[in-house]
matplotlib code that plots the C-alpha trace (Angstrom):
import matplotlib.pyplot as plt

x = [126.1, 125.7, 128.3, 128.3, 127.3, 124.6, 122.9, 123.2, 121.6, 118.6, 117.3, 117.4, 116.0, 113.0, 112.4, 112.6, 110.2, 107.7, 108.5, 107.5, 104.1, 103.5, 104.0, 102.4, 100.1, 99.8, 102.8, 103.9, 107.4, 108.3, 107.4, 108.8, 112.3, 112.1, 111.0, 113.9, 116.7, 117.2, 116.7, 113.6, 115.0, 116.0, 112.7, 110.8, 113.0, 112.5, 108.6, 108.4, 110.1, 108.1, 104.6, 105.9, 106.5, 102.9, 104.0, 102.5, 99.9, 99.3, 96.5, 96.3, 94.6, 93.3, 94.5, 93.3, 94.5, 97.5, 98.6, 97.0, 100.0, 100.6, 100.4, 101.7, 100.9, 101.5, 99.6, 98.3, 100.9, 103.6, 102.2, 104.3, 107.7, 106.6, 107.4, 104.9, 105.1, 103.2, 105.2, 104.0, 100.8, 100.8, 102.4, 100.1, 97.0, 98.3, 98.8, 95.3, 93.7, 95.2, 94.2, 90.6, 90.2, 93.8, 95.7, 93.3, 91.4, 94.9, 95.2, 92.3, 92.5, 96.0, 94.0, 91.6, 94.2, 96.1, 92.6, 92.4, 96.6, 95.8, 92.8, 94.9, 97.6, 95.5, 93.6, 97.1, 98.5, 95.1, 95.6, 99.1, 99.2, 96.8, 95.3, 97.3, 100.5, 103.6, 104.7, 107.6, 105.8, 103.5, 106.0, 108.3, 105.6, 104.1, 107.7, 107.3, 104.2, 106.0, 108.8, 106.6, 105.6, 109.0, 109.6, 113.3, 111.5, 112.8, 112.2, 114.5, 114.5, 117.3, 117.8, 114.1, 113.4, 111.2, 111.6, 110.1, 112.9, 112.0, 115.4, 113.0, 110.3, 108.2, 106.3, 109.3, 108.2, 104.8, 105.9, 108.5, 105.6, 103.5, 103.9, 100.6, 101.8, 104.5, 101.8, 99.3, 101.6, 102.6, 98.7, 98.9, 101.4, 99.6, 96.3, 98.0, 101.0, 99.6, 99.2, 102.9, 104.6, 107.1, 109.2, 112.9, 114.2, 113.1, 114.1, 113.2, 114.6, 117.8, 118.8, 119.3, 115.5, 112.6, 112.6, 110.0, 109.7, 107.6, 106.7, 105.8, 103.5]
y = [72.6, 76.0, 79.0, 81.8, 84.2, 82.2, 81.8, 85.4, 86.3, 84.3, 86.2, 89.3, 87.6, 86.4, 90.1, 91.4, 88.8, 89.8, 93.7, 93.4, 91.5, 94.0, 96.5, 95.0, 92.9, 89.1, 87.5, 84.3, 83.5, 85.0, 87.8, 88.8, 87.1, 89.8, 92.5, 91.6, 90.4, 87.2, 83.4, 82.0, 78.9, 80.9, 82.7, 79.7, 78.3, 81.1, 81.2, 77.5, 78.5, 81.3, 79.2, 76.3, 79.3, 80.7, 83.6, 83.8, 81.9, 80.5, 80.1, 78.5, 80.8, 79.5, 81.2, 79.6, 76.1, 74.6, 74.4, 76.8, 79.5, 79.6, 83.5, 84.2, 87.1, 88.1, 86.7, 88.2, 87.0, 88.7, 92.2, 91.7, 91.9, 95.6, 98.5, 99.9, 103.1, 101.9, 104.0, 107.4, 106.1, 105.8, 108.9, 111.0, 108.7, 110.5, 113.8, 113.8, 112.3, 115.1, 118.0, 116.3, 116.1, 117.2, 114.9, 113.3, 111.9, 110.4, 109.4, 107.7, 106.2, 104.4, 103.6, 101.7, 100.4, 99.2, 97.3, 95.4, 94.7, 93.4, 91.5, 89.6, 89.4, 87.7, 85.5, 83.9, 83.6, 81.9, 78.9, 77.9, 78.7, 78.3, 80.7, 80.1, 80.2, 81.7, 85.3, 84.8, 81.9, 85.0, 87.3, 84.3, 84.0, 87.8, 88.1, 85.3, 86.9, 90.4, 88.9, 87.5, 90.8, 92.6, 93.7, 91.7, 90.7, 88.7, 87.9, 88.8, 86.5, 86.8, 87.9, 87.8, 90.7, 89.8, 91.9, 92.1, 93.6, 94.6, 95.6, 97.0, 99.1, 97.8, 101.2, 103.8, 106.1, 106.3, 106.8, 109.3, 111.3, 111.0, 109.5, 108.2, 104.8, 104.4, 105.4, 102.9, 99.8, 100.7, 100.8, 97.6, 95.7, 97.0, 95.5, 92.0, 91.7, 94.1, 97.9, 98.0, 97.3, 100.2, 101.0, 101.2, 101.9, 103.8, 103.3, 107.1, 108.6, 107.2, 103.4, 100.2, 99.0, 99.4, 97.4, 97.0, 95.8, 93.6, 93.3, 90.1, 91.0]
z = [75.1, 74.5, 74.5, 77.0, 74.2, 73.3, 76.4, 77.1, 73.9, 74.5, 77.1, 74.6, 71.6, 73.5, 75.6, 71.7, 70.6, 73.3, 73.0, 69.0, 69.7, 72.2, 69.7, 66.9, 67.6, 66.6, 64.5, 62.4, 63.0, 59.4, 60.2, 63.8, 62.2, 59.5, 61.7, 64.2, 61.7, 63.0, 61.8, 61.8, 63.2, 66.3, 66.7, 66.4, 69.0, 71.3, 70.4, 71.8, 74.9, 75.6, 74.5, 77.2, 79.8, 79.2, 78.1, 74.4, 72.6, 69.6, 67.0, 63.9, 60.9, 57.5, 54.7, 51.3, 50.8, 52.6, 56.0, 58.2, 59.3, 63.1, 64.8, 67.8, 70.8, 74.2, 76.7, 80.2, 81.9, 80.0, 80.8, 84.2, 81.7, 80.8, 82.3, 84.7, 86.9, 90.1, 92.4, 90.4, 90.5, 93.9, 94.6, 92.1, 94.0, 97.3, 95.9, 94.7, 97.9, 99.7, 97.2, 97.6, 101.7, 103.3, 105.8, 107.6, 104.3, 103.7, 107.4, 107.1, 103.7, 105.3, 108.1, 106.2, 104.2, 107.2, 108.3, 105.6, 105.4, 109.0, 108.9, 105.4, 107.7, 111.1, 108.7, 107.4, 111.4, 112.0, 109.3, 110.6, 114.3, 116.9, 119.0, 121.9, 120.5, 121.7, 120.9, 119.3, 117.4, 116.0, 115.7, 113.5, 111.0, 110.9, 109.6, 106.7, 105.7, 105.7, 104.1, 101.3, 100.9, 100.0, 103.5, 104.4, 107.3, 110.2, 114.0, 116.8, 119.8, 122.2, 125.8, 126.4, 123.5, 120.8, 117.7, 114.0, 111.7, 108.4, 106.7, 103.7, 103.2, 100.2, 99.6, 100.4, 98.2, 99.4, 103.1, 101.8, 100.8, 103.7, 107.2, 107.2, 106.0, 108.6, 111.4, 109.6, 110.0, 113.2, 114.3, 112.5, 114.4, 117.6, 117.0, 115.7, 118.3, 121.2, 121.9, 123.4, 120.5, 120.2, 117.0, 117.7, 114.3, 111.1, 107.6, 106.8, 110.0, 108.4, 110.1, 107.6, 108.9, 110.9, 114.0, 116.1, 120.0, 120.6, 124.6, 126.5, 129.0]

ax = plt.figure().add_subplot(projection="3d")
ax.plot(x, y, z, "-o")
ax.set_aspect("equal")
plt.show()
C-alpha cells in the first residue's frame, strides 16, 4: 500500500510529465526521466496511468534495428489541465463589442446569447417532462440543468412560493462588467417559466445568490 508521501507526489510527477510534453513536444520515457530527474521506473509508471486515462498517447518509431522505442505526447484531452484565461477573454470580447457598436450591440449580443441559452435549455425540459407538467416540476429540473452548468442551482417549494436559487453565478466577471447578462437571464427565465417571474435576490447587488420568484398563475 502506498505511503501518504507517495500518493501525494504522484499527482505532481504526472502534472510534470504532461507540463514537459507540452513543452517539448513528443518523448521516450528516457528522456522525460532525465529531463525531470526522476526514475524511469516511476515515469513509465505514471506514463501508463496517464495512457489508461486518455491523457497521452503513444507511438512506436523505428530506429535502425532493434525494438522500435515508444514516444509519448499530450493528447486533446489534456489541453483542459492547462491554464486558460477564458474570463479575460470574455471580458476583452465585451470590451471590444462595446468599442464596436456601444450598449445596445452588447444588449443585443446577450440577447441573442440568452436565445440560444434558452432554446438549449427548453429542448432539455422537453426530453424529461411533458408538456403539461407541473411548475415546480419545471422549475426542479431548470435548476438541474443550471446546476450542471456551474450555477449552485436549486428549487424552492414551500408555502405555495416556487423559487429557482442559484447560489453562483458562473460568468461573474462578465456580469460584473456589464448588466446585460443579468438582464439576458432574467429575459430568459421569463420566456421558459412565464413573464412574471421576478428576481428577489442578486449576487452583484451584494446577497449570497440570485433568487428568482417564480408565480403560479
Amino acid at each position: 500500500m502506498p505511503d501518504a508521501a507517495s500518493s501525494t507526489a504522484e499527482p505532481a510527477l504526472r502534472r510534470a510529465i504532461l507540463v514537459h510534453l507540452r513543452r517539448h513536444g513528443a518523448g521516450s520515457p528516457d528522456a522525460i526521466a532525465a529531463s525531470l530527474g526522476a526514475s524511469r521506473s516511476g515515469i513509465a509508471q505514471q506514463l501508463r496511468a496517464l495512457e489508461a486515462a486518455g491523457l497521452v498517447s503513444r507511438a512506436a518509431v523505428r530506429h535502425g534495428v532493434g525494438r522500435p522505442r515508444h514516444l509519448y505526447d499530450v493528447t486533446e484531452d489534456a489541453q483542459g489541465l492547462f491554464p486558460s484565461n477564458y474570463e479575460g477573454l470574455a471580458s476583452g470580447l465585451i470590451a471590444a463589442i462595446v468599442q464596436l457598436g456601444g450598449d445596445q450591440l452588447l444588449d443585443d449580443v446577450m440577447a441573442a446569447r440568452s436565445r440560444q441559452a434558452g432554446a438549449r435549455l427548453r429542448d432539455g425540459l422537453a426530453a424529461v417532462l411533458p408538456p403539461d407538467a407541473p411548475l415546480a416540476d419545471r422549475v426542479r429540473e431548470l435548476a438541474r440543468l443550471q446546476d450542471g452548468q456551474g450555477y449552485l442551482a436549486e428549487a424552492e417549494v414551500e408555502d405555495g412560493a416556487i423559487r429557482l436559487v442559484q447560489h453562483n453565478c458562473a460568468v461573474h466577471e462578465i456580469a460584473k462588467a456589464n448588466g446585460s447578462a443579468c438582464r439576458a437571464e432574467l429575459a430568459m427565465f421569463r420566456d421558459l417559466l412565464g413573464p412574471g417571474v421576478e428576481r428577489e435576490r442578486h449576487i452583484l447587488a451584494g446577497d449570497r445568490c440570485c433568487t428568482y420568484r417564480v408565480p403560479q398563475d
